[in-house]
C-alpha positions as CSV (number, residue, x, y, z in Angstrom):
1,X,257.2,285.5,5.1
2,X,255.3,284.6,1.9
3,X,257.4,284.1,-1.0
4,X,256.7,287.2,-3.9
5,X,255.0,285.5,-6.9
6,X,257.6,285.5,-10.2
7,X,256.7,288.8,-12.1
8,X,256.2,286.6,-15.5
9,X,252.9,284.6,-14.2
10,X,251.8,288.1,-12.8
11,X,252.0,289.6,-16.1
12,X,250.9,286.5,-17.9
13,X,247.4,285.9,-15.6
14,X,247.1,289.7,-15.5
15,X,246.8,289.3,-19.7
16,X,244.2,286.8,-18.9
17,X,242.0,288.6,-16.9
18,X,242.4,291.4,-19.3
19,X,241.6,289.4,-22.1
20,X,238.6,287.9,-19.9
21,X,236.5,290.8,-19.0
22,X,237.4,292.9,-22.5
23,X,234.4,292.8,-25.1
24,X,235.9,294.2,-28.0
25,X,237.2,290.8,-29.1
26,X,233.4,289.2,-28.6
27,X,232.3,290.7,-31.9
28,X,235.0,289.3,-34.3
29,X,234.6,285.7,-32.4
30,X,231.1,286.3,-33.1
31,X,232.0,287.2,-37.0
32,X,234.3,284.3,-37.0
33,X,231.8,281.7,-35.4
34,X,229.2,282.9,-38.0
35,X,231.5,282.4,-41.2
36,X,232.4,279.1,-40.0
37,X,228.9,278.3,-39.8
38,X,228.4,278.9,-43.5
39,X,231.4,278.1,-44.8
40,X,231.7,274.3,-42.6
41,X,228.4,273.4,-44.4
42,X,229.3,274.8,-47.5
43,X,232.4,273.0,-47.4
44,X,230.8,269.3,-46.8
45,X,228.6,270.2,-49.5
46,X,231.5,270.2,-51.6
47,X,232.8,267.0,-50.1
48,X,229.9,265.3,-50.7
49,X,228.9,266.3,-54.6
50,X,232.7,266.7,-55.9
51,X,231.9,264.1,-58.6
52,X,229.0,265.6,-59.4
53,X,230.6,268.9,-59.7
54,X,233.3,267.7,-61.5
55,X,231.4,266.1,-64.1
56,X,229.4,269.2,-64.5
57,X,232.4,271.1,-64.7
58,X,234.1,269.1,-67.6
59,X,230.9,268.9,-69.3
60,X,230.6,272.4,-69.4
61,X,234.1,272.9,-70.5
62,X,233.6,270.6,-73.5
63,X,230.8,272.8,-74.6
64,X,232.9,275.8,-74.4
65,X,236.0,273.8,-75.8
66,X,233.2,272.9,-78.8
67,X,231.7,276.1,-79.5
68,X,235.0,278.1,-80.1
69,X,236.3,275.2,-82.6
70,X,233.0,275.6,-84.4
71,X,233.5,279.4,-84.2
72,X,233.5,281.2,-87.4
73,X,234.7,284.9,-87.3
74,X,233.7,285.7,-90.6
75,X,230.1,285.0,-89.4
């Protein structure tokens, strides 16, 4: 007499073969998979010109920093 299988892997591979064959979850992987492939790219740019960018950024900052100090509100 073949043994009944334990009612916890029947529930668990039951929850994978709904999760298999259901579709709804297809189109936020697809959402997901697409955001990653901006945002991976994106990122390394990042990476790559982060001394760049940081110069820029300071260097813009001194700029404002210097304007307002020369500001005159009586102008």
């Amino acid at each position: 007499m073949p043994q009944k299988p334990h009612r916890p892997l029947t529930c668990i591979k039951d929850a994978i073969i709904r999760l298999y064959r259901c579709e709804k979850g297809a189109e936020g992987l697809e959402k997901l998979l697409i955001i990653g492939a901006i945002v991976i790219p994106l990122l390394g740019l990042l990476i790559i010109f982060r001394g760049r960018i940081t110069e820029w950024t300071q260097n813009m900052w001194g700029d404002v920093q210097d304007d307002s100090e020369s500001y005159d509100p009586n102008f």
